[in-house]
C-alpha positions in Angstrom: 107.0 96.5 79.2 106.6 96.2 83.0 103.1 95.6 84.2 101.7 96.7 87.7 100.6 93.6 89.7 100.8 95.2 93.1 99.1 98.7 93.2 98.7 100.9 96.6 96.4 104.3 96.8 96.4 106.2 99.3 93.1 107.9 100.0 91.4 110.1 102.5 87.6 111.5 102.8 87.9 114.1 99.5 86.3 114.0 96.0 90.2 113.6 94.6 90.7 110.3 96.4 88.1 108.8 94.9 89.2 110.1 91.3 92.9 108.2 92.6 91.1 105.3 93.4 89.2 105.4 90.2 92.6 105.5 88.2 94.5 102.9 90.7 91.5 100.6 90.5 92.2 100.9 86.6 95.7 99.9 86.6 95.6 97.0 88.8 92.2 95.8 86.6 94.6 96.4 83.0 97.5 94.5 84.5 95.3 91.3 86.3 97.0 93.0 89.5 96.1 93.4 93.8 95.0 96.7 95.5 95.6 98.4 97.9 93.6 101.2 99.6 95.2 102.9 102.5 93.7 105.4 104.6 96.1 106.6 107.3 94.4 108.8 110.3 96.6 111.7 111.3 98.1 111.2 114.5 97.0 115.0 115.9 92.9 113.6 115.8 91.8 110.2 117.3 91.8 107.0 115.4 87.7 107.2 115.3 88.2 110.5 113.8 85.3 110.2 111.3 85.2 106.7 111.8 81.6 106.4 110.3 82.4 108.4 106.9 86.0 106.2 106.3 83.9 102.9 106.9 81.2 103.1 104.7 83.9 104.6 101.7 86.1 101.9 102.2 83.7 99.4 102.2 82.2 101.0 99.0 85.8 101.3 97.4 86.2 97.6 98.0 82.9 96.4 96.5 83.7 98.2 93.6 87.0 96.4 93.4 85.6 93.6 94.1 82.6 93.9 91.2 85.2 94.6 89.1 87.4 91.3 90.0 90.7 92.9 91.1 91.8 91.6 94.4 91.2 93.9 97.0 92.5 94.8 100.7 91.6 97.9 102.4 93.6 99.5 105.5 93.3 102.0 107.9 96.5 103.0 110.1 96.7 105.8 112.9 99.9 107.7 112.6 101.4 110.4 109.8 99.9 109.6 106.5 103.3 110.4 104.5 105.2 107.8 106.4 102.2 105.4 106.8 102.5 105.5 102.7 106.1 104.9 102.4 106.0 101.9 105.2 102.8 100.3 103.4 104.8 100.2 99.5 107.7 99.4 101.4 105.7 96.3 103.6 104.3 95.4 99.8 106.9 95.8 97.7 104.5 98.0 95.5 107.4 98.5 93.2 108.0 95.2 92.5 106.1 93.8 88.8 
């Protein structure tokens, strides 16, 4: 069985994310694995779109990885959120075991 060392979840500033980053959190903690939280800006709104309510989450998502001893990094990237995704597991290799 593979296991998951290199986990990326994408999130944004809804409820859902946080139940993603609840489950990706969980994955990378079963398989002694890194995460990654993304949170791409759109590129129709400026990069401080909401700049206040994406700090404090993604500080708070990283303390929790952090209290939980999974190796944590947290990004923020201006510029379409699906491709922002697919160049971040692509940069990481989040496929790889």
């Amino acid at each position: 069985m593979r296991t998951m060392k290199k986990v990326l979840c994408a999130i944004d500033l809804t409820r859902a994310s946080r139940k993603a980053f609840d489950r990706a959190l969980g994955i990378a903690r079963a398989n002694g694995g890194r995460l990654y939280v993304l949170h791409a800006v759109p590129p129709q709104y400026p990069f401080s779109w909401h700049q206040t309510e994406r700090l404090e989450l993604l500080t708070s998502l990283r303390e929790r990885a952090e209290r939980a001893g999974v190796p944590v990094r947290t990004v923020e990237q201006h510029g379409d959120p699906a491709r922002t995704i697919v160049l971040h597991a692509n940069a990481r290799r989040a496929w790889d075991a």
